[in-house]
C-alpha positions in Angstrom: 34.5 38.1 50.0 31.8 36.1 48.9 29.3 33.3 49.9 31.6 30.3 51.2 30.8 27.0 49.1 30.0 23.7 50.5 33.2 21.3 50.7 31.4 18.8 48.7 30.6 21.5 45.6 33.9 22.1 43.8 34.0 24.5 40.5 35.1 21.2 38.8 31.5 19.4 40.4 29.4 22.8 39.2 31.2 21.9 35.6 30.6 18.6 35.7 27.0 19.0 36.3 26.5 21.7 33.8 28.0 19.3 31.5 26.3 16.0 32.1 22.5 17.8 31.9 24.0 19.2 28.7 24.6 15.6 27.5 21.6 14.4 28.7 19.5 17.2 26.9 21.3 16.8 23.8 20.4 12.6 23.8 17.0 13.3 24.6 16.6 16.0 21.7 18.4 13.2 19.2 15.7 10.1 20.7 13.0 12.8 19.6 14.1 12.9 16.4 14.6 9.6 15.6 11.2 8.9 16.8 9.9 11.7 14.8 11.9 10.6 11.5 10.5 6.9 12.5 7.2 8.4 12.3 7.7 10.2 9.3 8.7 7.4 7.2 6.3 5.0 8.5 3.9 7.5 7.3 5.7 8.3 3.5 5.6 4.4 3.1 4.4 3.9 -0.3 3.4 7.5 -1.3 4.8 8.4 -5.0 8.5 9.9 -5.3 8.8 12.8 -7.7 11.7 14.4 -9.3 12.7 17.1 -6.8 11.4 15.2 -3.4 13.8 14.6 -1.1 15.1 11.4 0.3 17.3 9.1 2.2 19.1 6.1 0.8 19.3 2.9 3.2 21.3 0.7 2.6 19.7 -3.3 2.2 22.0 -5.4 4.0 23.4 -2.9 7.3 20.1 -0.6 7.3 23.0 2.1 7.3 22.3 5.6 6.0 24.3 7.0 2.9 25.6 9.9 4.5 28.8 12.8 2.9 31.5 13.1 5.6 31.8 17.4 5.4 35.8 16.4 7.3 36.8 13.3 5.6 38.3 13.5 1.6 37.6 10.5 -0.5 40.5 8.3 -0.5 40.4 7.8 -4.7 39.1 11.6 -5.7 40.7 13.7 -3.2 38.9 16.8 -4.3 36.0 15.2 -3.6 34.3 14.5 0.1 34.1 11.1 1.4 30.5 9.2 1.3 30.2 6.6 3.7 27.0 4.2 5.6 26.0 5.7 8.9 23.9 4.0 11.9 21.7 7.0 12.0 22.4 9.4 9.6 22.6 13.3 9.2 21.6 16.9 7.8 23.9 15.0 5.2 21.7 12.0 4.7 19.1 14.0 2.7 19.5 13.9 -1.2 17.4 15.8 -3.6 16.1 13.7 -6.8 16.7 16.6 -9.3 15.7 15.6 -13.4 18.6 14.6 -14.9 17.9 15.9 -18.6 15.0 19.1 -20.0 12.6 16.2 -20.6 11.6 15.7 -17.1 10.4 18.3 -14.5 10.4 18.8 -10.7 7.4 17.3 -9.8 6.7 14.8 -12.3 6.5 11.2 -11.6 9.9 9.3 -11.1 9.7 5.9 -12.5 11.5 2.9 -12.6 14.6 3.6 -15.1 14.4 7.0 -15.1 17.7 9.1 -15.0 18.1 11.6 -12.4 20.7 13.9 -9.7 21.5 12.9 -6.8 21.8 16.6 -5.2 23.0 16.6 -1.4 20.1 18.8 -0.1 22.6 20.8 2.3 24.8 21.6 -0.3 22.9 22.2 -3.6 26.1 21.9 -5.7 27.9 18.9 -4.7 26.3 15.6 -6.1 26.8 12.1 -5.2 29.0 10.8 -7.5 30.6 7.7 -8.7 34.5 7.5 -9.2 36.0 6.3 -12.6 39.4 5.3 -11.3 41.0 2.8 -14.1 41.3 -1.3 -11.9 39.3 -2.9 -9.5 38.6 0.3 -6.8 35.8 2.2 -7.2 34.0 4.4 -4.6 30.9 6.8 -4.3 31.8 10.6 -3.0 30.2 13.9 -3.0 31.8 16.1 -5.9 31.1 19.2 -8.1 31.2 16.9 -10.6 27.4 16.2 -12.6 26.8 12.0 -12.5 23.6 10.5 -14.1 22.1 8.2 -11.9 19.2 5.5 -13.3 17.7 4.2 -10.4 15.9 0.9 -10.6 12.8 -0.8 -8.7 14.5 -4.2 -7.5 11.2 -6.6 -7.5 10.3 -8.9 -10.1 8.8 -7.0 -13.6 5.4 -6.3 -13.8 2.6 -5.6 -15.9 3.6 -1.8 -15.9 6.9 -1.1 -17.7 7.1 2.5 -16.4 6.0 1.6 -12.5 6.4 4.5 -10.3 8.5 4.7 -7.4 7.1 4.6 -4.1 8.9 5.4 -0.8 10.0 2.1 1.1 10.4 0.2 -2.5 13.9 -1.9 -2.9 16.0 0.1 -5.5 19.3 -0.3 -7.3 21.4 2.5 -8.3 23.0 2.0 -11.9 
């Protein structure tokens, strides 16, 4: 019953196969998109950033992502999910730059000082958030919870108090 199989082709070899061209799809689709997300942000270099654009955050020193762990708690906040620095980021990665107070509007120009949201663009109700833990620990986690963020161009002042914020400038969250 059936057509005999060659000695050297096992179930086990047919699975193994199936498996390993899986794999190999699966790393070629994630090379295209880092090339593709290379490409991307060599090509947003120094356009504006507007309330309600939405970003990555690297990180100076590793060139790690900021990325929300969706399975990991934070150790301080337990109700709140973990934020760590990934090599290459995720779905997670992506933050929305929402207007922090009625004075500002999607849209508008963010500048240098101005307060804003950091909404995780995946999940439109968690934030990035700061803990306030009493002693020396602090940590940054996704939460429910609203946090104000001022986010500040790095470089030396300039003539221009209010300079915009361009994509690939060195910032400081406050």
């Amino acid at each position: 019953p059936g057509t005999p199989r060659a000695e050297s082709e096992s179930e086990s070899d047919v699975v193994d196969h199936g498996l390993n061209r899986l794999m190999a799809s699966l790393e070629m689709a994630m090379d295209n998109e880092r090339s593709l997300n290379a490409a991307y942000m060599k090509s947003s270099v120094g356009k504006d950033v507007n309330f309600g654009d939405v970003v990555q955050l690297r990180h100076v020193k590793s060139h790690k992502y900021l990325t929300v762990e969706p399975t990991q708690v934070a150790s301080q906040e337990r109700e709140n999910l973990k934020v760590s620095l990934s090599e290459y980021g995720s779905a997670l990665s992506w933050f929305t730059r929402a207007p922090a107070f009625k004075i500002d509007r999607d849209g508008e120009a963010c500048v240098s000082g101005a307060s804003l949201v950091l909404r995780v663009t995946e999940r439109p109700s968690e934030m990035i958030h700061c803990s306030d833990t009493k002693g020396y620990q602090r940590e940054v986690n996704s939460s429910l919870d609203r946090r104000v963020w001022r986010i500040l161009l790095y470089d030396a002042p300039r003539d221009d108090a209010n300079r915009q914020e361009h994509c690939g400038d060195l910032v400081r969250l406050v």
